[in-house]
C-alpha angles and dihedrals in degrees: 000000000000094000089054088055095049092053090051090055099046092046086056095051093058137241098312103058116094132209114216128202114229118186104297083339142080129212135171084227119079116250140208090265099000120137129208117255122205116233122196115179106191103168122102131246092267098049094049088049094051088044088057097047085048092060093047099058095047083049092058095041091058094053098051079044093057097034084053096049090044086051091050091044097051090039084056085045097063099038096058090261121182117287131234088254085052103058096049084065091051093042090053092050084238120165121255124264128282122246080240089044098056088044093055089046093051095040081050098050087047100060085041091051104034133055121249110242113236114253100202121082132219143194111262105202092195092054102031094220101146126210115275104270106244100253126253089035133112139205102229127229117250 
């Protein structure tokens, strides 16, 4: 596409104007490197005209295209949709999880969410709790 643009604009720039090849890009302007490409726009006026229209309207209907499948998508996403991971499953005509299988992946995404609590206890000198005393054992007398 952007070839074809350059060659539009070349082409209405007259005979003099170059289009130089730069790399994996083109440019009216000479590069370190570049080398000149030859652009040769043979269609009429007609034909070109019909050729830009063309590419509008493919440009508008990808964009009611993309703004419909970002609506669908957000719709699926509020009401609990399926997910990506999901439809692979679906996609891959594999069979649905097991009771033990949803438990594991919950159990999974709640040690990956959540912090895990400590389960050592210290002496907090501004609010005087103590450590629990080891049992079966016993302070002696002096």
């Amino acid at each position: 596409m952007a070839v074809f643009a350059i060659a539009l604009s070349a082409a209405a720039m007259g005979a003099s104007a170059q289009t130089w090849r730069c790399g994996n890009s083109y440019s009216d302007q000479p590069c370190e490197g570049g080398r000149t490409v030859k652009v040769d726009d043979r269609r009429n006026d007609a034909d070109r005209k019909a050729s830009e229209d063309a590419a509008r309207r493919n440009e508008r209907s990808a964009g009611r295209l993309a703004r419909s499948r970002q609506s669908m998508e957000r719709e699926a996403l509020s009401q609990g949709g399926a997910t990506t991971f999901d439809a692979g499953r679906f996609t891959t005509n594999a069979q649905p999880l097991t009771p033990a299988e949803k438990t594991a992946q919950a159990r999974q995404r709640k040690h990956t969410t959540e912090p895990r609590p400590t389960s050592a206890r210290f002496n907090s000198p501004s609010t005087g709790d103590e450590a629990p005393k080891a049992a079966g054992k016993k302070k002696k007398k002096k």
